[in-house]
C-alpha positions as CSV (number, residue, x, y, z in Angstrom):
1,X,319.0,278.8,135.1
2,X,321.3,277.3,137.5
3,X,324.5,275.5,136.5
4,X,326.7,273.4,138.3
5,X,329.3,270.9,138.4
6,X,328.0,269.1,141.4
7,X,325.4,266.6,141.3
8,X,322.8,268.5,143.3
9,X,322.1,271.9,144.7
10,X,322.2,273.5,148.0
11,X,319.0,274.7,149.0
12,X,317.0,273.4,146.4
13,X,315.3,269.6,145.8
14,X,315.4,267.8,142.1
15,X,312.3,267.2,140.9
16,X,312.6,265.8,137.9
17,X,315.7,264.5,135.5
18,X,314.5,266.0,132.5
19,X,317.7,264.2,130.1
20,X,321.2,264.9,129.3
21,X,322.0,267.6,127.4
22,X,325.1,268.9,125.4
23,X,326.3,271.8,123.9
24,X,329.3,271.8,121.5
25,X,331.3,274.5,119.8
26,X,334.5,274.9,117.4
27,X,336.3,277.0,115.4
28,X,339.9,277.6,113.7
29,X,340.1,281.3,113.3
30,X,341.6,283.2,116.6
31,X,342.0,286.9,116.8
32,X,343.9,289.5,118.8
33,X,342.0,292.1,119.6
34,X,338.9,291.3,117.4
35,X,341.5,291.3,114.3
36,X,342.6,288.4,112.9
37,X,346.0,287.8,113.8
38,X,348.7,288.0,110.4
39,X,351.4,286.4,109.8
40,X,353.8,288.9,111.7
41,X,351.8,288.5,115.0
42,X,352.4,284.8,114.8
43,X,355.8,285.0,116.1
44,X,354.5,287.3,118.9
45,X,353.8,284.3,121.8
46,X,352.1,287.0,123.7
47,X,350.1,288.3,121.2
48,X,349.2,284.6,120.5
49,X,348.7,283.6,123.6
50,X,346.5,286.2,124.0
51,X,344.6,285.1,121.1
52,X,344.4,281.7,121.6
53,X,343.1,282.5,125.4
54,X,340.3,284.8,123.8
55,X,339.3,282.5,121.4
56,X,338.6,279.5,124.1
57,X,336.7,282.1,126.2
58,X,334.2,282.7,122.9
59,X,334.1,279.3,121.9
60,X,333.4,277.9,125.6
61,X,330.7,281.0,126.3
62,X,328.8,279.7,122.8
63,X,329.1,276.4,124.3
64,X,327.6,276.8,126.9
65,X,325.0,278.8,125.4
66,X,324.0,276.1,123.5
67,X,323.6,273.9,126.3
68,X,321.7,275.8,128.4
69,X,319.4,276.4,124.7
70,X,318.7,272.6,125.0
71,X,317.7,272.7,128.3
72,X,315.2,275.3,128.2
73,X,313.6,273.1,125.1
74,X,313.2,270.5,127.6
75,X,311.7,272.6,130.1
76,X,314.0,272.5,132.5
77,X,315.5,275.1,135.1
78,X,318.7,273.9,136.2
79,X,321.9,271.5,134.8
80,X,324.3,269.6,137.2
81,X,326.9,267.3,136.7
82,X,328.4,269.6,134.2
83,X,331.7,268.1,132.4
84,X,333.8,270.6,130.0
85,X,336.0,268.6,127.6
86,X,338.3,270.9,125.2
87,X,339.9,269.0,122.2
88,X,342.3,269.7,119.3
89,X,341.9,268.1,116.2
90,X,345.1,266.5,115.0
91,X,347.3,268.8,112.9
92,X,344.8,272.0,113.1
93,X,343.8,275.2,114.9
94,X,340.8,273.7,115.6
95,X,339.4,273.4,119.2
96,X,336.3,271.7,119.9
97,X,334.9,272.3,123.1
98,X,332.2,269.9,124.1
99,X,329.9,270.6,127.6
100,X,327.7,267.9,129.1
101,X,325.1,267.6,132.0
102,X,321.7,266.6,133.0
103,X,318.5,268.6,132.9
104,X,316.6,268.8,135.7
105,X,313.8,270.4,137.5
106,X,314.6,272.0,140.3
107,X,312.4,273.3,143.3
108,X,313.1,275.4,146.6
109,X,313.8,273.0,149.5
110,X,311.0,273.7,152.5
């Protein structure tokens, strides 16, 4: 499946808009290292930094996942005009990381 950010795609023709599609994701819990950090690491800014950076890259791969999931169940082979929006709730760990496009069709240009 072919993803992009760009409203078409070089080389190939859209054949049919097939509907938007989203796929969202959050969670609280960040590890380091697959551990969960303790209280100690905390204080550590890389170690938490580290964390927080390997917890977006889950969270934006299940995402995405997800929204290419939706797209298949509308038959389609391709999403352009993807838009990433990462959000954190007010007073919480928790990130929400929502990705958008439309589901098209897409054929080989002749």
């Amino acid at each position: 499946m072919v993803l992009t950010t760009t409203n078409s795609i070089e080389g190939f023709r859209i054949v049919e808009y097939k509907g938007i599609v989203t796929g969202i994701s959050y969670n609280s819990s960040y590890s380091y290292k697959g551990k969960k950090m303790s209280f100690k690491d905390m204080f550590s800014m890389k170690k938490y930094y580290e964390a927080y950076e390997e917890g977006l890259q889950n969270l934006k791969e299940e995402a995405f996942q997800k929204l290419k999931s939706n797209a298949q169940a509308l038959n389609a082979n391709a999403i352009v005009g993807i838009k990433v929006d990462i959000e954190p709730l007010l007073q919480s760990a928790t990130l929400i990381i929502s990705i958008t496009g439309t589901a098209v069709s897409v054929a080989i240009e002749k």
